[in-house]
C-alpha positions as CSV (number, residue, x, y, z in Angstrom):
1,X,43.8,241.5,116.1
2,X,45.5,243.9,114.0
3,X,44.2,247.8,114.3
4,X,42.4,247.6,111.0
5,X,41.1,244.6,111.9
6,X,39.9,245.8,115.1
7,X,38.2,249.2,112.7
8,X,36.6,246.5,110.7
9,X,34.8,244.9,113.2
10,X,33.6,247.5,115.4
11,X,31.8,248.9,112.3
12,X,30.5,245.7,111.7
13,X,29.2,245.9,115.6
14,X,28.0,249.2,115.0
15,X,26.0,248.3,111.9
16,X,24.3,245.4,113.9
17,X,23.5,247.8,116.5
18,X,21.8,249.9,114.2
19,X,19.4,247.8,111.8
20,X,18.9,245.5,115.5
21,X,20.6,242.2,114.8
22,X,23.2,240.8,116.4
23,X,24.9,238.5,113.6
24,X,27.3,238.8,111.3
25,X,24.6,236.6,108.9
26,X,21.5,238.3,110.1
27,X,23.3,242.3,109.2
28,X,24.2,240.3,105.6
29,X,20.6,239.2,105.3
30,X,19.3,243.1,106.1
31,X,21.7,244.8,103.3
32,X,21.3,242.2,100.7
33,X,24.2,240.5,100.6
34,X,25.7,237.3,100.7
35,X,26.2,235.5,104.1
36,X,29.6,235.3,103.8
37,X,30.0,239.1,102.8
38,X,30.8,240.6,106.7
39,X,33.7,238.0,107.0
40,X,34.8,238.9,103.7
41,X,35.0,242.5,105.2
42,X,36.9,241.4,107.7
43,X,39.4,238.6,106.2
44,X,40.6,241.5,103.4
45,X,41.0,244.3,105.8
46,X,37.9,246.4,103.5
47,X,36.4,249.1,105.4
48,X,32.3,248.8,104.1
49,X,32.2,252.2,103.1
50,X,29.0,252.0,100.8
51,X,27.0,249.6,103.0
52,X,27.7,252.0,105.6
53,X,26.4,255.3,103.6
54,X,23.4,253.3,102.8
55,X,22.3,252.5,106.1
56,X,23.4,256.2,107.2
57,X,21.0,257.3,104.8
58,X,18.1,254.9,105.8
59,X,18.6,255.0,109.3
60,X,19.1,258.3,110.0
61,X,22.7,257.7,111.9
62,X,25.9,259.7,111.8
63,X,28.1,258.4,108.9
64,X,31.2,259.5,111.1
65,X,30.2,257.6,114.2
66,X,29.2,254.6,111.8
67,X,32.7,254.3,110.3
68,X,34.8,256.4,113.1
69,X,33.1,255.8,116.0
70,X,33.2,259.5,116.6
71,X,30.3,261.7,118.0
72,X,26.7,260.1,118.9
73,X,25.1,257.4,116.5
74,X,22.4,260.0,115.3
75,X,22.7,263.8,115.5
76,X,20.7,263.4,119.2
77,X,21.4,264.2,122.5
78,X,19.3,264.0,125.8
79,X,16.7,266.4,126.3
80,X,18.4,266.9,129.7
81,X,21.0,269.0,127.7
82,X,19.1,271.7,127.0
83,X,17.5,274.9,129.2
84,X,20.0,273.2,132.2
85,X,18.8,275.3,134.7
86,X,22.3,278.2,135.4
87,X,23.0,277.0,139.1
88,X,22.9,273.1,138.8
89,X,26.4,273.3,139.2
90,X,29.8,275.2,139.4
91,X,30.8,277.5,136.6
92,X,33.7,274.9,136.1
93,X,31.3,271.9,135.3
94,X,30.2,273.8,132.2
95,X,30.9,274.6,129.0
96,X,29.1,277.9,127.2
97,X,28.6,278.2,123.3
98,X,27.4,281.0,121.4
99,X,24.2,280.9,120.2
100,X,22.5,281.9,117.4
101,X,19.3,281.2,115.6
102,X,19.5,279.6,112.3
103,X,18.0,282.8,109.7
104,X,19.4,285.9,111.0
105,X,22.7,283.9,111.5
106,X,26.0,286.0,110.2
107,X,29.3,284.9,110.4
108,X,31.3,286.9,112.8
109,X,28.4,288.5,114.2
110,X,28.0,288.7,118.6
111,X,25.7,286.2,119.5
112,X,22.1,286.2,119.6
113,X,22.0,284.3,123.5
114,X,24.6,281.3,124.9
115,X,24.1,277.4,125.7
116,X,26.0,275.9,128.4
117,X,26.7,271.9,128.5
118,X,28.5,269.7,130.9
119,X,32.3,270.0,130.2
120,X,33.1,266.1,130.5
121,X,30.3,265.5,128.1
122,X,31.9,268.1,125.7
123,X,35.6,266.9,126.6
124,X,34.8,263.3,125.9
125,X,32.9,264.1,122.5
126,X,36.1,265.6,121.1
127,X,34.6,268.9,120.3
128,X,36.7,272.6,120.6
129,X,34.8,275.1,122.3
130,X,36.2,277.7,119.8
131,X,34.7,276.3,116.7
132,X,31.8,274.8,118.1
133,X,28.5,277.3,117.9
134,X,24.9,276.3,118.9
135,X,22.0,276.9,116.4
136,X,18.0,276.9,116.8
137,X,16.6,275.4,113.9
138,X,13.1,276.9,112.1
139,X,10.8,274.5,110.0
140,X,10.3,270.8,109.7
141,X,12.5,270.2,106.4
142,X,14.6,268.1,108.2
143,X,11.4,266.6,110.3
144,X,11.7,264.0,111.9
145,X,14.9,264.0,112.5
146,X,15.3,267.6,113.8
147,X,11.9,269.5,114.6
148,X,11.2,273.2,114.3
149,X,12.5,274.9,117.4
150,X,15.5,272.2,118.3
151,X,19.1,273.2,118.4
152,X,22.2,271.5,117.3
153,X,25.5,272.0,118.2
154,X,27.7,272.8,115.6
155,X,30.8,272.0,114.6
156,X,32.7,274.6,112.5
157,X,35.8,272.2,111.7
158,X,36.8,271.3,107.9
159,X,35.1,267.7,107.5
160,X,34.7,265.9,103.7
161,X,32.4,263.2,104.9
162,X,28.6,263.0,104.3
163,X,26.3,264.0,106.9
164,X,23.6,267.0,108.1
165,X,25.6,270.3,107.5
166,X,24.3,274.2,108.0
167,X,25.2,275.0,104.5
168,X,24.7,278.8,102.7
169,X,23.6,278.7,99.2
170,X,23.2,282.1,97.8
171,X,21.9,284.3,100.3
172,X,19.5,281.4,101.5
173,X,20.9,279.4,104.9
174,X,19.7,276.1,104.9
175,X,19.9,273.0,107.2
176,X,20.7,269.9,105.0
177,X,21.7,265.9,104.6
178,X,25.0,266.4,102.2
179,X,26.1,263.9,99.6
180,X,29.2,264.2,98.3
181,X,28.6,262.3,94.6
182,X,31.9,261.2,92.4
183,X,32.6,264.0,90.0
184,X,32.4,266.9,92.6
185,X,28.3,267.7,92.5
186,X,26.3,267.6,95.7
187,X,22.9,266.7,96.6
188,X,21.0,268.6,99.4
189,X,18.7,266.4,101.1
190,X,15.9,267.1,103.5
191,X,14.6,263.9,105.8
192,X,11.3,265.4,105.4
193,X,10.1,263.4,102.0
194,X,7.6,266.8,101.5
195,X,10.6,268.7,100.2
196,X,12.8,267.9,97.0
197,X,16.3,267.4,96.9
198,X,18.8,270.1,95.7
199,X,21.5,269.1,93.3
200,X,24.1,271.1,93.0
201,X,25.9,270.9,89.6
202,X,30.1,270.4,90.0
203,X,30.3,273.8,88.1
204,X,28.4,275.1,91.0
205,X,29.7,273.1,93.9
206,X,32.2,275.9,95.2
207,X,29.1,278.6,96.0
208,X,28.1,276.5,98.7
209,X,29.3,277.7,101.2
210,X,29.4,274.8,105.0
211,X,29.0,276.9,107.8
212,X,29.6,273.8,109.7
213,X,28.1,270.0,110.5
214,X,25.6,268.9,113.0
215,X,27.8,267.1,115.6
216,X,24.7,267.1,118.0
217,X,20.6,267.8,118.1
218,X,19.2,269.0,121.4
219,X,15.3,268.1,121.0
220,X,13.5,271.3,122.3
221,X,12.4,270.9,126.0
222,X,8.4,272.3,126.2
């Protein structure tokens, strides 16, 4: 099996894994296609990219670890992850982030308090520990994805795929799902159907400014 072969089907695998079937038929059956359409995907080497965004969207998964295989399959980690208590282990077994909580976040600013996660976890995910901050989130906009009072972990990297981003628009800094639409605009989405989407016109597009994406949610231990 060639590599993009290989790419093909571990999104296909991936794609069962999330809407909970395990054939090729059944995953056809649950998008709407044709039977035949995952083979098709595989036979002409075509990477699924809309299928994919639409069951990001619906499911709630990472469209980078969907197509990629990179980071978690949501924006979730264990609860274990967060207040580890300082001594569990050596100094050398951790990792610390700056921390920061989401409104009276400014860029370049000291920060507000510091999270420390296991270093293997944090090697194997990929992420740098110089542009990676962690971020307490207020509200329930994004509800119930992320609650009010839950961190993420954020990664401060240039990305231009889709996914939940802390973005600044105006002086306002906001926690959203991004989609990139054809022409340049963007839509601002909150999984909390309570709250409207923002669309932000192509003319507009370069104001908004993406303080980073959500690599990771730490639910908020009580």
């Amino acid at each position: 099996m060639n590599e993009k072969k290989a790419l093909i089907q571990a999104i296909v695998d991936r794609m069962k894994d999330v809407v909970g079937v395990s054939k090729d038929v059944e995953l056809a059956e649950v998008i709407g296609a044709s039977r035949s359409t995952p083979a098709v995907w595989k036979i002409r080497d075509r990477v699924p990219y809309a299928e994919c965004a639409a069951i990001a969207e619906k499911y709630g998964v990472s469209l980078d670890w969907l197509i990629l295989g990179r980071g978690l399959p949501g924006i979730e980690e264990p609860e274990s992850f967060l207040h580890l208590p300082v001594a569990a282990t050596p100094d050398s077994g951790y990792v610390e982030f700056p921390a920061f909580d989401m409104p009276s976040f400014i860029d370049g600013e000291t920060a507000q308090w510091s999270m420390r996660l296991p270093r293997e976890w944090v090697e194997r995910e990929g992420l740098s520990t110089a542009d990676t901050i962690a971020m307490r989130i207020p509200g329930n906009c994004m509800a119930p994805t992320i609650s009010d009072g839950d961190v993420v972990l954020v990664d401060r990297r240039p990305r231009d795929i889709d996914g939940v981003y802390i973005v600044r628009v105006g002086e306002s800094l906001r926690v959203r799902r991004v989609q990139r639409m054809y022409g340049g605009a963007l839509h601002l989405l909150c999984d909390n159907p309570d709250y409207e989407t923002d669309v932000i016109d192509v003319d507009q597009a370069d104001a908004v400014d993406f303080i980073g994406y959500c690599f990771a949610h730490l639910t908020h231990a009580c």
